[in-house]
N, C-alpha and C positions, 0 to 999 in steps of 0.2 A: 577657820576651815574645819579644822578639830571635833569643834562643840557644835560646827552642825551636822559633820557627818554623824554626832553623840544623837542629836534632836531625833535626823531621820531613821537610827537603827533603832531606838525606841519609841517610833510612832507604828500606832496601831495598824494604820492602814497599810505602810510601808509592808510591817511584816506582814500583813494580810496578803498583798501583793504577789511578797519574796516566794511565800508556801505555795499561790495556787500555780507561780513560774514552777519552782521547784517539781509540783506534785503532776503537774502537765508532763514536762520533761519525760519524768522514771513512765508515766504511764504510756506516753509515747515509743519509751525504749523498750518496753515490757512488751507493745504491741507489735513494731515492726520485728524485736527479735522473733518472737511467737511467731511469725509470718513468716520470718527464714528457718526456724526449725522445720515447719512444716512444707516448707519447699522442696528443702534440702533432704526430707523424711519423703515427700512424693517421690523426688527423683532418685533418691536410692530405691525405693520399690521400683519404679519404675523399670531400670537398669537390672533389678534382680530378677526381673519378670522377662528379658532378652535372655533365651539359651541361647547360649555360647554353639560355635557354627560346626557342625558335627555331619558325618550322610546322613543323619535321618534330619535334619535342618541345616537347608542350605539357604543363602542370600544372593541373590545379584547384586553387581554395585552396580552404583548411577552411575548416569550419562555423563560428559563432560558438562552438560545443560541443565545437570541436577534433573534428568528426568527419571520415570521409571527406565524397568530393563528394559531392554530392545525386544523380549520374549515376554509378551504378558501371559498370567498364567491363565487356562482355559481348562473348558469342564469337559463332560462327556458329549456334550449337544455338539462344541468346538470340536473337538476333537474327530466328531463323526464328519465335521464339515469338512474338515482340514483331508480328513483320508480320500474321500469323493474329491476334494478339489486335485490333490496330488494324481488318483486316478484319472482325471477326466485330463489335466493339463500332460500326461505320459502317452495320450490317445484313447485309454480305457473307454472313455466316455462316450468317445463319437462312434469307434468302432462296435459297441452294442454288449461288451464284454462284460459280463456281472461281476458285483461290485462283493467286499470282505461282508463275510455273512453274517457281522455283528451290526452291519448296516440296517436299519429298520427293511421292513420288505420291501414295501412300497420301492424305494432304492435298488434294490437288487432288479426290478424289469425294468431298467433305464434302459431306453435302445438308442440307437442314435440317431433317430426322428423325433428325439427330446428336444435337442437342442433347436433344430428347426422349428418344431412347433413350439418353441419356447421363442423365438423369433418371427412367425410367420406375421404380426403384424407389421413388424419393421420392413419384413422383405417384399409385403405387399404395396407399403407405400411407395421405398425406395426402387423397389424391383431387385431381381436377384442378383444380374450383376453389381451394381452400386452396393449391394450389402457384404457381398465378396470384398471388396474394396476395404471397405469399413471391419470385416473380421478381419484382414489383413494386415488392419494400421498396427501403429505404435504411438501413444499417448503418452509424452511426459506432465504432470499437474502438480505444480511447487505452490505450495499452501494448500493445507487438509480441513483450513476453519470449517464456516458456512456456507462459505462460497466454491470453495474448492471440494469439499465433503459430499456437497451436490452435485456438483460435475460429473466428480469420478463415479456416482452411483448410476447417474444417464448413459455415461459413454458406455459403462461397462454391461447394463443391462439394455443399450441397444446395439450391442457386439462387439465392439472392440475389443482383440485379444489380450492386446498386451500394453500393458499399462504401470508406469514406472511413478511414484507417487515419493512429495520430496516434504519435508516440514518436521522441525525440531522438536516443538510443541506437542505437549500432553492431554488429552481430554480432563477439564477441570469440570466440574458444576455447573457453573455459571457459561458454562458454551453448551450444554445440552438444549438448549432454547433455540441454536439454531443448526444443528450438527444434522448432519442426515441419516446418520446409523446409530452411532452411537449412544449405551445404556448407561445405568449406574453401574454397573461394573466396568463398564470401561472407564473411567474416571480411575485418575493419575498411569492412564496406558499410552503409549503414545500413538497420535493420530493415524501414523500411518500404517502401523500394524492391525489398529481397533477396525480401519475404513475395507483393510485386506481382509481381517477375519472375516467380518461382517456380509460380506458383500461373495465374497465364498461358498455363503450357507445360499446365495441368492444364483450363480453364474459362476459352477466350480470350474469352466472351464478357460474361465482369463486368468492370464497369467500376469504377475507382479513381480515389480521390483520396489524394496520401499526402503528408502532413503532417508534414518530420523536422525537429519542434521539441519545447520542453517545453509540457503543457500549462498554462497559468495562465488565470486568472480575465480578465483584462482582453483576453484574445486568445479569450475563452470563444463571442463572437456569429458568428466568424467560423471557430472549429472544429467548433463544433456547431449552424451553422446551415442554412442550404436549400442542397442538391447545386446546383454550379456558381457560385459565388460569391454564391448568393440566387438565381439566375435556376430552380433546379431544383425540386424536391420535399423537404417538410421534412425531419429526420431520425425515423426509425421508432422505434428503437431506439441507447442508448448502451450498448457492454459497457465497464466501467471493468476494466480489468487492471493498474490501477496500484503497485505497491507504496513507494509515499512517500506517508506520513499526510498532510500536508497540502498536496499534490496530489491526492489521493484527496479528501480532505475537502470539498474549494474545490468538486471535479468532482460529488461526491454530492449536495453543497447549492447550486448551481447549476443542474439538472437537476433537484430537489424544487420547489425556490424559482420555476420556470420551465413547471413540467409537464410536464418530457421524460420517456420513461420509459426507464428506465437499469437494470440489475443487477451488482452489483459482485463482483467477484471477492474474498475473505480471503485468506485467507495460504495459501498451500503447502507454505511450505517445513518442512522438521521432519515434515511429514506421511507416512505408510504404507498407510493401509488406505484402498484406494477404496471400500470399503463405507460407510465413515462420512462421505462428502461428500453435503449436501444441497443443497438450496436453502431457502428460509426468509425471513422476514423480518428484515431487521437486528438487531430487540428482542428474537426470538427466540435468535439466534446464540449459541455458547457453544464454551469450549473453543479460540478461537482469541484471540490476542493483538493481531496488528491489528485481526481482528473490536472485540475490546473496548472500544482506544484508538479506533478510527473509531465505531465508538457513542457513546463516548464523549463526543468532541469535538462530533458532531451532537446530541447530546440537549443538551450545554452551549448548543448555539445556538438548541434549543428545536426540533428533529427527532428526535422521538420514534421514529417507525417508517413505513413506506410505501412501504420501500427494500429491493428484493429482492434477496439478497446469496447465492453459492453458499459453502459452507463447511463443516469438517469437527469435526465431532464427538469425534475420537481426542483421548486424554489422553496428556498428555506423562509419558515414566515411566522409570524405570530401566535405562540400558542406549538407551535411544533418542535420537536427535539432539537438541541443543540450538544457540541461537545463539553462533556461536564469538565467545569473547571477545578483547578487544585487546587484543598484550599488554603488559607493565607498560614495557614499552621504552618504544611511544608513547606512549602518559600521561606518563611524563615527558618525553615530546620538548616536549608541548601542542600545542595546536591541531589536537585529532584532529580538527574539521568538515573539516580541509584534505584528510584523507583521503577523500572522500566526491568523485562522479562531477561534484555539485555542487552548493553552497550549501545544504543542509539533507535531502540525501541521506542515505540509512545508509553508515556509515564499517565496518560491521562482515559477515564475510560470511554467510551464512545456507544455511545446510546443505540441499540441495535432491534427492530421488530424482527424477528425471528421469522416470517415469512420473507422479509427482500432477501437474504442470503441465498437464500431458495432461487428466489427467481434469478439472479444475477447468473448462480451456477448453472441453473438450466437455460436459460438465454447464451451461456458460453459456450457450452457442451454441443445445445442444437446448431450454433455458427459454424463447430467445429465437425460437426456430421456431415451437414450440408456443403463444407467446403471439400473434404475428402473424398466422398461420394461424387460429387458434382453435379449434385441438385440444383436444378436452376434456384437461383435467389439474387436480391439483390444488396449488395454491399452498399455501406455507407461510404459516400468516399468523402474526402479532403475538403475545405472549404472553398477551393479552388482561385485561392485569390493571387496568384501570380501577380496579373494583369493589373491589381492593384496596388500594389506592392513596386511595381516599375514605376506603376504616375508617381505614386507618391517621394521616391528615389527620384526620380525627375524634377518634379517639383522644390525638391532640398534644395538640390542643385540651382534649378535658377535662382532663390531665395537667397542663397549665399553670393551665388555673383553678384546680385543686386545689392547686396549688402554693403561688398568690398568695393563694388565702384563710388558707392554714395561715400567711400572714406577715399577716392581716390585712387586706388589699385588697381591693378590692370588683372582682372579674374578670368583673361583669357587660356585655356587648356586647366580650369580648374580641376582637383579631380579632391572626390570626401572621401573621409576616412571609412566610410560607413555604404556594407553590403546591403542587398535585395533579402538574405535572412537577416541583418540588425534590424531592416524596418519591422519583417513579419516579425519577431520578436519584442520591440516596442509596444509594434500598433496590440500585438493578439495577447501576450501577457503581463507587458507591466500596466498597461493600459487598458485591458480588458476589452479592447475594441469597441472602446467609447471615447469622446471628447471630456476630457476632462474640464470644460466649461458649463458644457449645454449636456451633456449623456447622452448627447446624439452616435447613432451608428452610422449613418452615410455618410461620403465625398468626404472620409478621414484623411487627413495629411500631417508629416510633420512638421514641426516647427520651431526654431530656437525658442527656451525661455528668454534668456538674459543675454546681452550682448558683454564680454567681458570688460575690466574697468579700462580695460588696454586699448578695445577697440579688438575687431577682428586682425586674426592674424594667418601667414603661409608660409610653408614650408620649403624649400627648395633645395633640402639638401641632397635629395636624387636624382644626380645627371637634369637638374634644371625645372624638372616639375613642379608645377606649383601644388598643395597639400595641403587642404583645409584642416587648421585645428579647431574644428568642431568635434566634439567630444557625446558621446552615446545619454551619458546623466545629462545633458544641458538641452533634450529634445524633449516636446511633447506632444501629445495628440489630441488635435482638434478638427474641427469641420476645415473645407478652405476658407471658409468665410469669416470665421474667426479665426483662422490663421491670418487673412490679409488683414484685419484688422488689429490682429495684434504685432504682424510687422508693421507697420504705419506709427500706432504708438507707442509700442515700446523700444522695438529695436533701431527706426529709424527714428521715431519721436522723440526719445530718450526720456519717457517714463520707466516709472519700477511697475512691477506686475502687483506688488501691494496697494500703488494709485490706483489701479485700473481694476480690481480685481476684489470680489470681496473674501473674507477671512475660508470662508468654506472651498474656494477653490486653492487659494494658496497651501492649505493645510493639505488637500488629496494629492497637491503636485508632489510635497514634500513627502507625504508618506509614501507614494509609490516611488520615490528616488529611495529613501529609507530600505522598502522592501527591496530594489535592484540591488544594494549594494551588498546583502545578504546573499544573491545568487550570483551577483559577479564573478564570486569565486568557482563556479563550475564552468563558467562561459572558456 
């Protein structure tokens, strides 16, 4: 062993080897130190270049949200707006009174047939009184993105007085593409100070309350309650511009739960054609993926519909934006929530034309004019399917007694476990209100898949009743006509639904029990 480690330390190549390991190393260590002197040498300038915080340099701290200060700093242009706005919202404005005479001239012959005539088209459509109405509201609007940035710029410059504006969030860069005011200086300001400045210099005589928090539930009486901390007027109207599911969620069924009247905004993003944006009823909605999951989650909590949502009709399709995915890097890093603005945020970005935001916020705004005023229009209502929703509840019903008599049981006063909302919940979201055989939309009903290995079974431990244990995961929806035929051979045949059935429909069954077992937990 000896004499060959002798061989290999005096073989050429060896030591050839040994020096370029060797001479790699030191150059290696020479480079990355180099790279931390000079780190370490930036950040000490760096730091030496922050004066220390004195009156002639002061700092705000951050928000709880790491945003900027709640006071972003403004110029002379600002500042002139901010005085005109303070004047006009104290009566200055209307009553004809001249304005601090550092105000530009033009400024100083404000009379108070400004404001009229800065209105006269609105009041000519609506008429005066309906516009009375409308100077009169009170507008809350929780999220300041694209959607909500637009809103608040419609309502406030077709009169609304007062308007209370709710969102965490800072104006970044990359939302200048669909913001409705906002500059590059307002970037790292927060939304709902940049939307008040802004919009100030436009209609100094609405008045604001701005809000830069997130919204939740437990802060819910005191975001959406009476202008002025309770001392004012209730609120008129909510436009929700949220897009976090359950921020959206909490705010939807909060404002049901309460009687406020609200209209939420869906999704934008991914979207093209302003042709296909309506308005509608929640139960209505289609075609959009937050629409779905926010149906979703409210119908699990037993909110059917009542909830007027604007939203777009366009099919996602070849060649058109989708939601960019993460890529395989961070999956394995883990802990993609960490990626996200905060705690249960979307961690992924979402493809957004900078025109739909627009349109969604002004399609919101006008609903919310029109519904205040009381301009004739026509609402989108509910899909109305009651009536369908009984036969199909009907139908269960006989399907099971049929079932139990074929094993001998007396299925006389049967009664299921399962409501007229578990169907419309079934049929309209795990199921999309198609047949999961054929993708047909008519004559739906549901249907056991699998009869258990036990056979069916009842319950009677309540004073005698009998009590189907048929179970919500074990339904599914089909036409009647393959329903009957899949009662015949499966359940009374006693085939498996793999005999019968080829691989692409057993795979959809199984993933939409997959996805229910996901939302179960909100039901």
């Amino acid at each position: 062993m000896s004499s060959w480690l002798e061989r290999q330390a005096s073989s050429h190549h060896v030591q050839l080897a040994a020096t370029a390991l060797f001479s790699g190393v030191a150059v290696a260590g020479l480079i990355y130190g180099s790279q931390a002197m000079r780190r370490k040498t930036a950040i000490d300038e760096l730091k030496a270049s922050i004066p220390e915080l004195s009156e002639s340099h002061h700092a705000d701290p951050l928000t709880n949200f790491g945003a900027a200060s709640p006071v972003p700093a403004s110029n002379k242009d600002d500042d002139r707006s901010a005085a005109l706005a303070r004047r006009a919202q104290h009566g200055e404005y209307s009553e004809g009174r001249l304005f601090l005479t550092s105000l530009p001239r033009a400024m100083l012959n404000l009379v108070s047939e400004l404001i009229a005539e800065q209105l006269t088209r609105t009041s000519t459509f609506l008429t005066p009184p309906r516009l009375s109405k409308l100077r009169s509201s009170f507008i809350t609007i929780v999220g300041l993105g694209g959607v909500g940035s637009h809103c608040a710029s419609a309502l406030a410059r077709s009169g609304v007085s007062h308007i209370r504006l709710v969102d965490f969030d800072q104006v970044t860069l990359s939302s200048l593409n669909r913001h409705a005011v906002a500059t590059l200086a307002d970037v790292g300001t927060p939304k709902v100070h940049c939307v008040r400045k802004r919009l100030e210099a436009a209609v100094p005589w609405v008045k604001w309350e701005c809000f830069n928090q997130v919204w939740k539930e437990d802060q819910a009486e005191r975001l959406l309650g009476p202008w002025d901390a309770g001392k004012g007027n209730k609120v008129d109207y909510v436009v929700d511009a949220i897009d976090n599911i359950d921020s959206k969620v909490a705010l939807l069924r909060y404002c049901h739960q309460n009687g406020i009247k609200v209209v939420s905004s869906m999704g934008a993003g991914c979207k093209s054609d302003p042709t296909r944006v309506f308005v509608g009823d929640i139960s209505a909605s289609m075609e959009d993926p937050l629409s779905r999951t926010t149906r979703r989650r409210l119908r699990a909590e037993g909110i059917c519909e009542g909830i007027p949502v604007v939203y777009s009709t366009e099919k996602p399709g070849p060649g058109k934006a989708a939601l960019l995915p993460l890529s395989e890097e961070e999956f394995l890093r883990g802990k993609v929530d960490e990626l996200s603005v905060l705690p249960d945020f979307r961690a992924r970005i979402l493809p957004v034309l900078g025109s739909m935001p627009a349109v969604f916020g002004y399609v919101a705004a006008n609903y919310v004019v029109l519904e205040i005023t009381g301009y004739p229009h026509e609402n989108g209502g509910g899909k109305g399917r009651e009536k369908m929703y009984d036969s199909i509840l009907a139908n269960l019903q006989g399907s099971e007694e049929r079932l139990l008599r074929l094993q001998g049981k007396d299925a006389l006063g049967l009664k299921l476990p399962v409501t007229k909302n578990d169907v419309g919940y079934l049929i309209e979201e795990v199921y999309r209100g198609k047949s999961v055989i054929s993708g047909l939309a008519t004559r739906l009903t549901l249907v056991r898949w699998t009869v258990p290995p036990g056979g069916l079974t009842m319950s009677d431990r309540f004073d005698g009743q009998r009590i189907s244990s048929l179970q919500l995961d074990n339904l599914v929806c089909m036409t009647k006509e393959e329903a009957s035929a899949h009662e015949k051979e499966i359940l009374q045949g006693g085939r498996t639904p793999e005999e019968v059935y080829g691989g692409e429909v057993i795979a959809l069954v199984e993933r939409r029990r997959q996805e229910e077992k996901h939302f179960a937990q909100y039901r």
